[in-house]
Residue frames relative to the residue before (quaternion, step in Angstrom):
aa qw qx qy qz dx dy dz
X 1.0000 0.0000 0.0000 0.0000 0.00 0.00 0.00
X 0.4349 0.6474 -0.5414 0.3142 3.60 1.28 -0.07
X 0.2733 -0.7393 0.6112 0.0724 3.19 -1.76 1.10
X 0.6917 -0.4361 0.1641 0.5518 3.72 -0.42 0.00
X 0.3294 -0.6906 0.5276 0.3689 3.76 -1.35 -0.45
X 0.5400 0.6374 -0.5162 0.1889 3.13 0.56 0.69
X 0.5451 -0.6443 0.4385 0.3090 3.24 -0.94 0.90
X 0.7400 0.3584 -0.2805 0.4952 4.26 0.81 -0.21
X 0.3556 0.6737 -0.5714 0.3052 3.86 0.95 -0.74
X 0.4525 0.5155 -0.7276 0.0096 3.03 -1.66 0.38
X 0.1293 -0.5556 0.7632 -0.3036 2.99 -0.26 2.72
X 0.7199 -0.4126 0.4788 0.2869 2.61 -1.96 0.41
X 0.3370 -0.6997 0.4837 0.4036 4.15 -0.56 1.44
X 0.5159 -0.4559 0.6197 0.3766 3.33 -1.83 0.73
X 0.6791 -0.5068 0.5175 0.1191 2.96 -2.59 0.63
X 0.5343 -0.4889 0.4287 0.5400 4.02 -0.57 0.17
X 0.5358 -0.6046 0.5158 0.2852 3.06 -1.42 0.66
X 0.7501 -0.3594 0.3478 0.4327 3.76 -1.41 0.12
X 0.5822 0.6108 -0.3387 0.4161 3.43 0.76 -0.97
X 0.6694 0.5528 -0.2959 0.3985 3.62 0.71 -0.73
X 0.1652 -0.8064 0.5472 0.1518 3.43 -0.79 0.74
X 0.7183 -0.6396 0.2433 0.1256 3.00 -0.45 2.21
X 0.6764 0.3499 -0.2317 0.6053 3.77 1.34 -1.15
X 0.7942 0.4554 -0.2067 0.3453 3.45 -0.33 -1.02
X 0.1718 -0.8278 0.4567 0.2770 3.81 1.41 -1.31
X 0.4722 0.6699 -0.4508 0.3536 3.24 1.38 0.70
X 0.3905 -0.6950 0.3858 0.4643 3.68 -0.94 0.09
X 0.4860 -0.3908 0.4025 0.6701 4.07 -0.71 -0.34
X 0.3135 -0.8266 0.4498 0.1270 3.78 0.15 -0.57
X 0.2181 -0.7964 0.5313 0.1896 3.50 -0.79 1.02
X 0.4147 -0.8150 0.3361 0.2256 3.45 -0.87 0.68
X 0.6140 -0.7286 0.2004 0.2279 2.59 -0.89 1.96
X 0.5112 -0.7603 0.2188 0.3359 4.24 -0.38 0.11
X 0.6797 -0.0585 0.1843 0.7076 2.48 2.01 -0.62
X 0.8171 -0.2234 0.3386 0.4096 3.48 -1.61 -0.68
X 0.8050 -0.0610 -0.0463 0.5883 3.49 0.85 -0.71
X 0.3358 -0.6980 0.5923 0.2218 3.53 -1.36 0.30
X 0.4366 -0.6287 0.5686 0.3014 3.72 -1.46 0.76
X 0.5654 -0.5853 0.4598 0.3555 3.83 -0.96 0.53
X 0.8342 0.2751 -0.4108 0.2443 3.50 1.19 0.38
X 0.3653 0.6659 -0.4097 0.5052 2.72 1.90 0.64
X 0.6510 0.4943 -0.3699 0.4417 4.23 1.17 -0.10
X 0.4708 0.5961 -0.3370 0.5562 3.43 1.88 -0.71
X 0.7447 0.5408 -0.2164 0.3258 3.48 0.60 -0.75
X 0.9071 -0.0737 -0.0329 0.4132 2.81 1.58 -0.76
X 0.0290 -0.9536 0.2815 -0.1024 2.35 1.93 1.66
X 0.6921 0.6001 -0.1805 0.3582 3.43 1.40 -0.89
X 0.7503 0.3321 -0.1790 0.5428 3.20 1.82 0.02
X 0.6100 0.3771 -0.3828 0.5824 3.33 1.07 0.88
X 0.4203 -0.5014 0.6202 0.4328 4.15 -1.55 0.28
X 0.1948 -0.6194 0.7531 0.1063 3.70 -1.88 0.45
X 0.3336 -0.7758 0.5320 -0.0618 3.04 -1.33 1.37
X 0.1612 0.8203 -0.5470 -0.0427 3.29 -0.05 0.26
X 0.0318 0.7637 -0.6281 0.1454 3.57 -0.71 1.31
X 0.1424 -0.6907 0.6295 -0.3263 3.09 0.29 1.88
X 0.3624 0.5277 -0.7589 0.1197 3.58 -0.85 1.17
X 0.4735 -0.6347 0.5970 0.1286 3.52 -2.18 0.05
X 0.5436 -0.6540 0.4871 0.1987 3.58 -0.20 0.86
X 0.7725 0.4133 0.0047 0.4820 3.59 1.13 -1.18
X 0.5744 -0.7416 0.1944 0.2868 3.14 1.83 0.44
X 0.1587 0.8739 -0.2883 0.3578 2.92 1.69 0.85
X 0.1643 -0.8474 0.3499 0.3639 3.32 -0.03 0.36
X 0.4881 -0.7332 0.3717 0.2932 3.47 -0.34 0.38
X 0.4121 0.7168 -0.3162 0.4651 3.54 1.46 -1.25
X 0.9236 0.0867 -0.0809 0.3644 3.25 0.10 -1.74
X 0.2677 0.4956 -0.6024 0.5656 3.30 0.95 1.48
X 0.7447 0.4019 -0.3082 0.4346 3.50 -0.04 -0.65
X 0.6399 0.3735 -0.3106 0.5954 3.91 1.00 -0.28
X 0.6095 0.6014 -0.3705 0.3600 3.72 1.01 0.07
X 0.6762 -0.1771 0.1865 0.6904 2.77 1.64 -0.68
X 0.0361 0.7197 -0.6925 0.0349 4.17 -0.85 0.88
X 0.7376 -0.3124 0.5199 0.2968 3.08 -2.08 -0.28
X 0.5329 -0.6125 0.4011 0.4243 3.57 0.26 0.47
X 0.7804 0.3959 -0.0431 0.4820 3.72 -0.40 0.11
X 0.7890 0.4967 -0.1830 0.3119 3.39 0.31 -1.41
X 0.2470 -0.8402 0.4284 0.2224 3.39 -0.70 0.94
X 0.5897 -0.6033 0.4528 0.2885 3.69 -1.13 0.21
X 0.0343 0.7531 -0.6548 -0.0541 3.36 -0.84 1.19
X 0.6167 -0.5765 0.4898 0.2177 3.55 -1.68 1.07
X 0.6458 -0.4025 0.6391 0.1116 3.59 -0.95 0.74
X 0.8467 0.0812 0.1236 0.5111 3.14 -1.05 -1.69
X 0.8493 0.1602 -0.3181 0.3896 3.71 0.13 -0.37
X 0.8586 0.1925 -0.2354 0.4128 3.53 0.57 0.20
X 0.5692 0.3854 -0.4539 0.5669 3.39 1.35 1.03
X 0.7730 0.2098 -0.1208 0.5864 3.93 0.58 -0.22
X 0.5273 -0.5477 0.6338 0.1424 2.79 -1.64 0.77
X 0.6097 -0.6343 0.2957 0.3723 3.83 -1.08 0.45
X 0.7525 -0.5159 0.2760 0.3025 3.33 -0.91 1.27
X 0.4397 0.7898 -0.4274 0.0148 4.05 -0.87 0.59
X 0.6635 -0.5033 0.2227 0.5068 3.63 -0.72 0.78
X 0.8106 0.3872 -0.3124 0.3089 3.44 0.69 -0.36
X 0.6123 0.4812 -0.2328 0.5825 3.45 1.91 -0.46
X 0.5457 -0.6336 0.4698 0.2828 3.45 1.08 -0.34
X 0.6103 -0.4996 0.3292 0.5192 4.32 -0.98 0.28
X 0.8320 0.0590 -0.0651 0.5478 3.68 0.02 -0.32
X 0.0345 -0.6517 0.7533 0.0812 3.77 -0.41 1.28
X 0.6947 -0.5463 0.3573 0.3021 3.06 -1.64 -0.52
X 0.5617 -0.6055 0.3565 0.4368 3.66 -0.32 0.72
X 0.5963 -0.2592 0.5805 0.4902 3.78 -1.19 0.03
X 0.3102 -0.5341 0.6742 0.4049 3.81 -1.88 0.07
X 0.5677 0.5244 -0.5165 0.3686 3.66 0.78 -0.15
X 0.6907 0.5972 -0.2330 0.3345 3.50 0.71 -0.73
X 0.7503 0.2931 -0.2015 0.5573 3.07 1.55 -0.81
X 0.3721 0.7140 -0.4837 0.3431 3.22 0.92 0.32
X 0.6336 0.3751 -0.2249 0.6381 2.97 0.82 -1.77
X 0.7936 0.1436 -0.5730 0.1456 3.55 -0.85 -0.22
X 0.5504 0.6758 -0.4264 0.2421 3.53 1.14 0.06
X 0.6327 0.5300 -0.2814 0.4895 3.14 1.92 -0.70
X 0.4097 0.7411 -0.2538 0.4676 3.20 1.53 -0.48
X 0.6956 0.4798 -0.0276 0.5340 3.60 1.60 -1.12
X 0.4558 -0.6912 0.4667 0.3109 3.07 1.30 -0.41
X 0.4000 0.6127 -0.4241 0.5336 3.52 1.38 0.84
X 0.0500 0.7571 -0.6480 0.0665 3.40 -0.50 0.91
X 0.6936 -0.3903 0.4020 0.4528 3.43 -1.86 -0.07
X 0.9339 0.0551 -0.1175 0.3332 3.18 -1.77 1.26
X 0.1674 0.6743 -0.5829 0.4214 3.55 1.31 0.95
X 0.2970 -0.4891 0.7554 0.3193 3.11 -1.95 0.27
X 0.0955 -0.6977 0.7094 -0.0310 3.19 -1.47 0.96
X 0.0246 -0.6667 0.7440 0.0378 3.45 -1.19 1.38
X 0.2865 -0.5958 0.7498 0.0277 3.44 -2.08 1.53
X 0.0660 0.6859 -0.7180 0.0982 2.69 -1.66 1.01
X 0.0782 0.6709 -0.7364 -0.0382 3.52 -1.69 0.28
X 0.5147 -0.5464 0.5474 0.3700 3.36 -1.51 0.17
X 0.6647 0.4865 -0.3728 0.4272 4.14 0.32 0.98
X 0.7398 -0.4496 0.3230 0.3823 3.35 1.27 1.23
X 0.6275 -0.5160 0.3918 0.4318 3.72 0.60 -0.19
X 0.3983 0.7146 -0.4653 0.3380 3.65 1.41 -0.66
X 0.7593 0.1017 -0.2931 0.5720 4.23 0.12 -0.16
X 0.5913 0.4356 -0.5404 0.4106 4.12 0.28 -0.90
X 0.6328 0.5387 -0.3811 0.4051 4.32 0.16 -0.63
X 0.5740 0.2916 -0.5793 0.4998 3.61 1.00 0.85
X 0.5446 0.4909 -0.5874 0.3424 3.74 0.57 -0.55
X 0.7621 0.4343 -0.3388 0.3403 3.28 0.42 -1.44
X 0.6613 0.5001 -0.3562 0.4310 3.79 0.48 -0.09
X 0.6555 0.3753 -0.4181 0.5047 3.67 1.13 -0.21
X 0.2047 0.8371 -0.2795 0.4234 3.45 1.60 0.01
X 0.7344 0.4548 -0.0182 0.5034 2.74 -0.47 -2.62
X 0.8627 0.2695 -0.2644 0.3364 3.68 -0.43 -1.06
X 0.6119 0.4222 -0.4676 0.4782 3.35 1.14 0.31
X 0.5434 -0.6090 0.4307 0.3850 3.52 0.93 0.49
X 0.4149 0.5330 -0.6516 0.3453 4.35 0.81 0.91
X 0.6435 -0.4043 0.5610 0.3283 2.77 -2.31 0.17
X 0.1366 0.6917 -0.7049 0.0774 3.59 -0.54 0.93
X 0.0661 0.6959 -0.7150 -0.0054 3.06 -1.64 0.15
X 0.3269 -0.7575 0.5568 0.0960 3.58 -1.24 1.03
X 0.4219 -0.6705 0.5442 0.2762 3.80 -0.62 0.88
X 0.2444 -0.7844 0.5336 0.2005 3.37 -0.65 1.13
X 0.5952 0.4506 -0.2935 0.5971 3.63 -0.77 0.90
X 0.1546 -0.7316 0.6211 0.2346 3.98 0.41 -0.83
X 0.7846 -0.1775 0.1551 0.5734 3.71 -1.41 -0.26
X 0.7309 0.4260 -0.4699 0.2520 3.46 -0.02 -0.48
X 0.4163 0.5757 -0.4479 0.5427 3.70 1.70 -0.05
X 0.6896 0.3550 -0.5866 0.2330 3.95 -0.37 -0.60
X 0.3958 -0.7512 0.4162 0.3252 3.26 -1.21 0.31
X 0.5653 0.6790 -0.2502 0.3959 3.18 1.63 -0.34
X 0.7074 -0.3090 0.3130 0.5533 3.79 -1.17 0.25
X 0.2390 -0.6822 0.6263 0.2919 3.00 -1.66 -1.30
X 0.2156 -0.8112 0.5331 0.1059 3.54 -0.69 0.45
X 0.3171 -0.6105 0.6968 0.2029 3.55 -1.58 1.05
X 0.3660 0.7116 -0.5238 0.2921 3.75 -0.01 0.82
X 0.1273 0.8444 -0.4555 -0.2515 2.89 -0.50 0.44
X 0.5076 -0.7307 0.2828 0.3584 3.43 -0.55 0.58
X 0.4165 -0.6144 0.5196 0.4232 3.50 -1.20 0.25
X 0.3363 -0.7253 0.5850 0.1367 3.03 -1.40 1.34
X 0.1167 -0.6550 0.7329 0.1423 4.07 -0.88 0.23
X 0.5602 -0.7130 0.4050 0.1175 3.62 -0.87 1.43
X 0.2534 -0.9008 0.3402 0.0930 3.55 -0.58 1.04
X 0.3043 -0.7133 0.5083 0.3745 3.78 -0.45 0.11
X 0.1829 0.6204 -0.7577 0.0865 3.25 -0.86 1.25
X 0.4819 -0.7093 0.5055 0.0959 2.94 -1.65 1.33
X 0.4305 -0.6921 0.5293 0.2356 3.48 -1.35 1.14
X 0.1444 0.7973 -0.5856 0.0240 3.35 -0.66 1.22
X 0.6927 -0.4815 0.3575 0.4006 3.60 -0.94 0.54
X 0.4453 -0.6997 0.5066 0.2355 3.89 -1.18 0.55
X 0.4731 -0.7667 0.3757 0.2174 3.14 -0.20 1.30
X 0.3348 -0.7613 0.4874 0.2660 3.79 -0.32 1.10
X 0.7161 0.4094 -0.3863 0.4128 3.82 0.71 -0.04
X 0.4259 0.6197 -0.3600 0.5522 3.41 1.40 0.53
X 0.7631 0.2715 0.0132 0.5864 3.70 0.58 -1.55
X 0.0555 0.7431 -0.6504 -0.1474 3.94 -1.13 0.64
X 0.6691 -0.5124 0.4950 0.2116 3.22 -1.29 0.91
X 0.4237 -0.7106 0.4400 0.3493 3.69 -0.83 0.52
X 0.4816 0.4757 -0.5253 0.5156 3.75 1.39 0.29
X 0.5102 0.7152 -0.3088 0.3644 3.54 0.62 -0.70
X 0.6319 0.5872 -0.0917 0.4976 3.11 0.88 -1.61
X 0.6950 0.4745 -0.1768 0.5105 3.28 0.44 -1.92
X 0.6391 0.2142 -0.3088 0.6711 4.25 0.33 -0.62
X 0.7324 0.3696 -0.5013 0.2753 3.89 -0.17 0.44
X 0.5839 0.6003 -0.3160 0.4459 3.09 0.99 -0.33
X 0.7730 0.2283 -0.1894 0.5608 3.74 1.43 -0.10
X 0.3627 0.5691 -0.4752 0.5647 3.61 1.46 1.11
X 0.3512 -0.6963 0.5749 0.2478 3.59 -0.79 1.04
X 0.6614 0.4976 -0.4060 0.3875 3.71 0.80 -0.70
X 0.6868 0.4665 -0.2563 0.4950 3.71 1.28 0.16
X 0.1948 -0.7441 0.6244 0.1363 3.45 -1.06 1.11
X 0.2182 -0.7299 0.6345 0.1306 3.84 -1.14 0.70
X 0.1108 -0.7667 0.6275 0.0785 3.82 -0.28 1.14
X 0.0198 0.6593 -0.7370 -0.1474 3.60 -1.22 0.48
X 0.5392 -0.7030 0.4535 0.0969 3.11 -1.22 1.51
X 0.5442 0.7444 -0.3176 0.2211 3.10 1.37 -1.03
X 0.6587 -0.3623 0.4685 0.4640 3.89 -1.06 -0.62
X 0.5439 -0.6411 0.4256 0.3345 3.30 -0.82 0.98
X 0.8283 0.3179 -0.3584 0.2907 3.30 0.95 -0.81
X 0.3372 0.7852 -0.3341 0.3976 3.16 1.50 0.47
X 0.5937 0.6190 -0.1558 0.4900 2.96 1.56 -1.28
X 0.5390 0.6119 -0.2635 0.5153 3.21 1.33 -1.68
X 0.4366 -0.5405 0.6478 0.3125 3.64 0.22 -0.99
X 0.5131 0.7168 -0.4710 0.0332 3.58 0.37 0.36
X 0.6682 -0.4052 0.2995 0.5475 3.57 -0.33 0.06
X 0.3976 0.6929 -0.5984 0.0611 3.74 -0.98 0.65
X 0.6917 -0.4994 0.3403 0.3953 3.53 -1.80 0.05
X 0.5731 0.6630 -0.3400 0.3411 4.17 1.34 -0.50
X 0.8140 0.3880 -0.1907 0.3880 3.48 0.60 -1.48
X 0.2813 -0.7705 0.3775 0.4298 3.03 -0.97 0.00
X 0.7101 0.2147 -0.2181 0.6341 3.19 1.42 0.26
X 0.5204 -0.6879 0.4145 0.2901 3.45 -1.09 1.03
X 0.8456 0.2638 -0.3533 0.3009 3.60 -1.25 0.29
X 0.7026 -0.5203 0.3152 0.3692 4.09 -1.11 -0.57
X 0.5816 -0.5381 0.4046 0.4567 3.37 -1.18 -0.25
X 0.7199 -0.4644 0.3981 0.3281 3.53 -0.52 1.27
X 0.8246 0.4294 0.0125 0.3681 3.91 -0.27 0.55
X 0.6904 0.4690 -0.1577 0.5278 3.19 1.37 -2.12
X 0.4442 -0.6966 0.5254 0.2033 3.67 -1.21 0.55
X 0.3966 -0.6928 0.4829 0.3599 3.85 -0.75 -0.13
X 0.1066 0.8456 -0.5137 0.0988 3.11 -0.91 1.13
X 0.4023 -0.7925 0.4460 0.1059 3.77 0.92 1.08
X 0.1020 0.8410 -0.4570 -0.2712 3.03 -0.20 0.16
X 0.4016 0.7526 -0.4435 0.2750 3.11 1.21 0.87
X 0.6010 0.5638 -0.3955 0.4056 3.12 1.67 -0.82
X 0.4684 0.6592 -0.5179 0.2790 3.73 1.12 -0.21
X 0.7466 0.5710 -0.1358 0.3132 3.81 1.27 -0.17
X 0.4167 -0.7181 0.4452 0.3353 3.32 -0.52 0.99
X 0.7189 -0.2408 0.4064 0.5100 4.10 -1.43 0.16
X 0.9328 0.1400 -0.1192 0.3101 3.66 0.01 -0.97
X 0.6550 -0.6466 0.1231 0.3712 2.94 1.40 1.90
X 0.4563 0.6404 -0.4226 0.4506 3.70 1.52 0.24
X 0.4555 -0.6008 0.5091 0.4151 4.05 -1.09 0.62
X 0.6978 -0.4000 0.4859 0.3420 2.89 -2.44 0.72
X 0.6288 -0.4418 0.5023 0.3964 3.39 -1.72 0.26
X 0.5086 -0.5595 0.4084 0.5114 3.96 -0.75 0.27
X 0.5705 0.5299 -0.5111 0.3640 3.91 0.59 -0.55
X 0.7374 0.5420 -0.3074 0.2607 2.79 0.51 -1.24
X 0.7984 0.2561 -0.3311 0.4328 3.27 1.10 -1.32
X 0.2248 0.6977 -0.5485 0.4022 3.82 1.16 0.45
X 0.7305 0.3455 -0.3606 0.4659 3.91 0.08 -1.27
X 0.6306 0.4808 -0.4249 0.4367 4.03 0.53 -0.97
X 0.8798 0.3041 -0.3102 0.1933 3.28 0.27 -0.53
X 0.2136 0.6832 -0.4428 0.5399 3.16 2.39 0.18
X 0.8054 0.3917 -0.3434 0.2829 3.49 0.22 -0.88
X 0.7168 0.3397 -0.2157 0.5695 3.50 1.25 0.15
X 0.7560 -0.5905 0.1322 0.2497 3.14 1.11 1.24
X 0.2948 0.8220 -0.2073 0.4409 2.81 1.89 0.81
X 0.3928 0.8077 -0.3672 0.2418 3.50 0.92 0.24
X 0.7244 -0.5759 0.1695 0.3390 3.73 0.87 1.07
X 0.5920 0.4775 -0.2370 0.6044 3.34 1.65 -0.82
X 0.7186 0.3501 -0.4662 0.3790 3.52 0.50 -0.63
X 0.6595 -0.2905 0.4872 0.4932 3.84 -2.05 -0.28
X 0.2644 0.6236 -0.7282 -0.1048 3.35 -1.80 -0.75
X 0.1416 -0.5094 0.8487 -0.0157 3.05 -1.71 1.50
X 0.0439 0.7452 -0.6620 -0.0667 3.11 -2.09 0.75
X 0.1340 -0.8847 0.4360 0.0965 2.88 -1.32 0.42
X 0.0934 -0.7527 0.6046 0.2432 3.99 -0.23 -0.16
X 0.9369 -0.1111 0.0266 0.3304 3.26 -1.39 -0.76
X 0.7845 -0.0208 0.2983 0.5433 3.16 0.89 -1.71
X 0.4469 -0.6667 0.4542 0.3865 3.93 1.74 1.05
X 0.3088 0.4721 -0.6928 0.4493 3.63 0.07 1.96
X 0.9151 0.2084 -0.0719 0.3377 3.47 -0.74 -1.76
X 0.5364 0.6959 -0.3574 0.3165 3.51 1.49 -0.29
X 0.5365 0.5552 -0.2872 0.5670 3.22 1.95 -0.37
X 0.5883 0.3122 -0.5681 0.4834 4.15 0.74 0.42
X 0.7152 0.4889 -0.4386 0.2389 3.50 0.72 0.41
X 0.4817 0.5896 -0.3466 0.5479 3.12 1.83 0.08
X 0.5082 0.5536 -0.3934 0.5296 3.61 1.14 -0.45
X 0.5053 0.5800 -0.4371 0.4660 3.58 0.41 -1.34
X 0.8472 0.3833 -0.1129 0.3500 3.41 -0.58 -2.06
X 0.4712 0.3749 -0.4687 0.6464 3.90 1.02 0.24
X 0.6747 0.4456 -0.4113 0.4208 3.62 -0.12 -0.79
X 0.7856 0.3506 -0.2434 0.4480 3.75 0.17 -1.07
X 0.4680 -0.7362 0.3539 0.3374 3.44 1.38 -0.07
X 0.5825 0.6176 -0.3748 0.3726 2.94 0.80 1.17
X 0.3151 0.7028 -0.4861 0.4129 3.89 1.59 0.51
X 0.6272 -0.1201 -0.7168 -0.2799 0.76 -2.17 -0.10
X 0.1563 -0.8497 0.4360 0.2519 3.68 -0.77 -0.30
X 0.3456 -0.6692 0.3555 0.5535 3.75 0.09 -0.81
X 0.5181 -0.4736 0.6563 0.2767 3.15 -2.27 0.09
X 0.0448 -0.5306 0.8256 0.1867 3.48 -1.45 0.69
X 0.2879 -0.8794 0.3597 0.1202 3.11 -1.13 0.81
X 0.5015 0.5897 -0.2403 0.5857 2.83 1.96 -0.67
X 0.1110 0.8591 -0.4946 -0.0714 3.48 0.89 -0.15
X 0.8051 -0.0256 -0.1294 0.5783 3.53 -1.70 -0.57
X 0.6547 0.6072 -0.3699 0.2567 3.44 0.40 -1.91
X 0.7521 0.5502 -0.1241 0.3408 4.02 1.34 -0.92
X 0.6363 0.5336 -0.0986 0.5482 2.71 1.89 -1.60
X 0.6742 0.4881 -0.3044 0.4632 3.68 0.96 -1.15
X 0.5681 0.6520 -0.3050 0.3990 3.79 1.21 -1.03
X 0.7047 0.4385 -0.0886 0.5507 3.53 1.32 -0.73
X 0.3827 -0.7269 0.5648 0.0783 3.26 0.01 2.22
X 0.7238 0.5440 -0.3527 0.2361 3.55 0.14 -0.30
X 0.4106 0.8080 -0.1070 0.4088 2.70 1.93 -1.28
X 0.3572 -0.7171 0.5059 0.3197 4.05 -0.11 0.54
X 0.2120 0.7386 -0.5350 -0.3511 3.32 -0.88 -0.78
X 0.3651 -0.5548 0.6755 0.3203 3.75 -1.24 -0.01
X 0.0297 -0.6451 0.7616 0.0546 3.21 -1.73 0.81
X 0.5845 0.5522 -0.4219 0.4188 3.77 -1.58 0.16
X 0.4564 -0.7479 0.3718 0.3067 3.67 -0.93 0.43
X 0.3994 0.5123 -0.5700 0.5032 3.89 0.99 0.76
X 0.6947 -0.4530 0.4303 0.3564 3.77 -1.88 0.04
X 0.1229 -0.8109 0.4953 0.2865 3.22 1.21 -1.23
């Protein structure tokens, strides 16, 4: 699916390469190494895997036209809001999950089919591509996230887009040991054999005042975990020791559960990445997170920088 690298072209996009297999729209595929890929291992083997770009913007940016400004050669664009979530509600939170019918089609719709290798990427560290790759993961595909995001490829970029040829990916149910339910949550958050990460900003965590939540502080229980701190200066993940010791320090230690969550089941998923990397996944997604849990007057909340 690789399209040119030039950064002006706008020829007509090139066709899937030979490698593709004309029915399905998958590539033969190279096998992914792991959880994430370096930007020169995707240069390498760009021609035998689907790219993803899932560039969205908190601030209402559009993501699309970041991705027509400039992509990964090849790689198509997947939607946030219209083809990773389902529409937005007090009880599901900003981005439940889509039907699996729904995302099938738009993934097949993408030219994602069954058992492709699929590298994600955005330009925020993994903080939005780490939901593709977790709704992925629990269907048991080859995903893999580009550590670093765009600013890792090493290669040009290209406004091309490519021609896509629709894919068969199968609708399959969401795996409940992947995904926890906000009752779920609620009896995890007061089981010792269970850690509750909130991904969110510490001071978010804190409960301070801001424009996102609808109510200030955490879920009663849940620990802080950023998942920014999982990141080095140049937006690439910690080494697994490293994050291994951070998350020992919040009660992480391989034996215990761990559901997380952050605002609205987006960035809580670079912390499930993290915890595969450091050897210590899988865990679950609450997905409705804060955005679900805070919506729900009933709902406790804890504020201040202990669990409470």
């Amino acid at each position: 699916m690789r399209a040119s690298a030039s950064r002006a072209s706008s020829s007509t996009a090139p066709a899937r390469p030979a490698s593709w297999d004309a029915d399905v729209g998958s590539p033969a595929g190279a096998e992914l190494p792991g959880p994430v890929v370096s930007g020169a291992w995707l240069q390498a083997n760009l021609d035998n895997v689907v790219v993803a770009d899932v560039r969205w913007y908190l601030d209402g940016r559009s993501g699309r036209a970041a991705y027509e400004a400039g992509h990964i050669p090849g790689a198509v664009f997947v939607d946030l809001d219209k083809d990773l979530s389902a529409p937005s509600s007090a009880v599901g939170g900003r981005h439940p999950l889509p039907t699996p019918e729904d995302f099938a089609a738009a993934l097949g719709a993408s030219g994602i089919g069954d058992g492709c290798g699929v590298v994600v990427y955005d330009d925020a560290s993994g903080m939005v591509a780490g939901r593709l790759w977790w709704m992925l993961r629990s269907l048991g595909e080859p995903v893999a996230v580009l550590d670093g995001g765009l600013a890792a490829w090493p290669g040009a970029l290209s406004t091309e887009c490519p021609e896509i040829s629709p894919a068969r990916f199968t609708p399959r149910p969401w795996p409940p040991e992947s995904f926890a339910s906000v009752t779920e949550v609620d009896a995890a958050s007061r089981d010792r054999g269970t850690v509750v990460l909130d991904a969110r900003s510490s001071e978010r965590y804190r409960g301070e005042p801001n424009a996102i939540d609808p109510r200030f502080g955490h879920i009663p229980g849940a620990v802080s975990a950023p998942c920014a701190a999982n990141l080095m200066p140049d937006g690439t993940l910690r080494s697994p020791d490293e994050l291994g010791r951070s998350y020992a320090a919040v009660g992480v230690d391989g034996a215990a559960e761990v559901v997380a969550y952050c605002g609205s089941g987006v960035s809580a998923n670079l912390d499930l990445l993290a915890l595969e990397v450091a050897g210590l996944g899988p865990g679950r997604l609450f997905v409705g997170s804060w955005s679900a849990w805070g919506a729900d007057l009933d709902r406790p909340v804890a504020t201040g920088p202990e669990p409470g």
